[in-house]
C-alpha positions as CSV (number, residue, x, y, z in Angstrom):
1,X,-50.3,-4.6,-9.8
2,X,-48.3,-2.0,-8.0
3,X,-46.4,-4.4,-5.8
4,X,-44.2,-5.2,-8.5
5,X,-43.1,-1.9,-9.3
6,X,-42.4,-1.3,-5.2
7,X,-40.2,-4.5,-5.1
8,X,-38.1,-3.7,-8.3
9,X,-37.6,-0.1,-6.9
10,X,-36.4,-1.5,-3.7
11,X,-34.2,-4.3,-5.3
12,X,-32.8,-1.1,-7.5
13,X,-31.9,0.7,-4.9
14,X,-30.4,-1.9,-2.4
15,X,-28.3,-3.0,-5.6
16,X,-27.8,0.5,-6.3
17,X,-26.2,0.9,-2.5
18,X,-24.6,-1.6,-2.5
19,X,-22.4,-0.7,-5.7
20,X,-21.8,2.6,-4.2
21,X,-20.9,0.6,-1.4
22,X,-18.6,-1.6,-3.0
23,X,-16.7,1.6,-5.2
24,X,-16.6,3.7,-1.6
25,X,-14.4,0.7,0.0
26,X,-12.7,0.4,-3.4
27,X,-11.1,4.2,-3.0
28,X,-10.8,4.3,0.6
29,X,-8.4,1.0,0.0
30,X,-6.2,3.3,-2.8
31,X,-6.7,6.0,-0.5
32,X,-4.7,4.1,2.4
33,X,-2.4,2.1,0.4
34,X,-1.1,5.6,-1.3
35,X,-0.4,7.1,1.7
36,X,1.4,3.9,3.3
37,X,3.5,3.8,0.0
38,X,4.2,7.5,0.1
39,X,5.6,7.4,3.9
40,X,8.0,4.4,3.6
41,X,11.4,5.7,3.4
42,X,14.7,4.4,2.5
43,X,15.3,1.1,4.3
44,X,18.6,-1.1,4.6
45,X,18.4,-4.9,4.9
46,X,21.3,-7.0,5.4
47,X,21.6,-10.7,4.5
48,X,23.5,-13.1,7.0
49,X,25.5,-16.5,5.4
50,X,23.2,-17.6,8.3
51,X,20.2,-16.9,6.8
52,X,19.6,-14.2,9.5
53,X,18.3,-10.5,8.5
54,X,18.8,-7.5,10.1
55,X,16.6,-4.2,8.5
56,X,17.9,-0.5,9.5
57,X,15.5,2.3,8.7
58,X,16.5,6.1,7.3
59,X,17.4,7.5,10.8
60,X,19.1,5.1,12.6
61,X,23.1,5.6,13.4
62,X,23.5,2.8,11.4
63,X,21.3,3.1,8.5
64,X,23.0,6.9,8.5
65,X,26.4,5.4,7.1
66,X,25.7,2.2,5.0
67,X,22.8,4.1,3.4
68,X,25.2,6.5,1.3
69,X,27.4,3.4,0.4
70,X,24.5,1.3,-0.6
71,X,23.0,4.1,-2.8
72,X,26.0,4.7,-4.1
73,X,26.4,0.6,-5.3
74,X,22.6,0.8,-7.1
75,X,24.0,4.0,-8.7
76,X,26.4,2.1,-10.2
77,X,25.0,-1.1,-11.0
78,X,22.3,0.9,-12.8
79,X,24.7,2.6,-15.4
């Protein structure tokens, strides 16, 4: 009569893992994707009649003087 109780603690507790599993993977996830959100700057991308892209990031010599003008355009299309 006792192997029942040792097989329904063992099921508990291999369920109970692997929740505590599942929850640990869950924040680590948030964890990461927070800080990948938090360090993406400001980023320019610029549409070609081509159908070519071209994507300057905050820093480079050109993203330095179209970023101001670009900001400048949402500012305005925002009011």
């Amino acid at each position: 009569m006792r192997r029942p109780r040792r097989r329904r603690r063992a099921t508990l507790r291999r369920k109970l893992l692997a929740v505590a599993g599942f929850l640990t993977g869950v924040l680590a996830g948030a964890a990461l994707y927070r800080r990948s959100a938090a360090r993406r700057g400001d980023r320019l991308d610029v549409y070609f009649d081509d159908g070519s892209m071209v994507s300057f990031v905050e820093g480079s010599p050109e993203a330095e003087r179209l970023l101001p003008v670009a900001r400048e355009m949402l500012a305005a299309a925002r009011r």
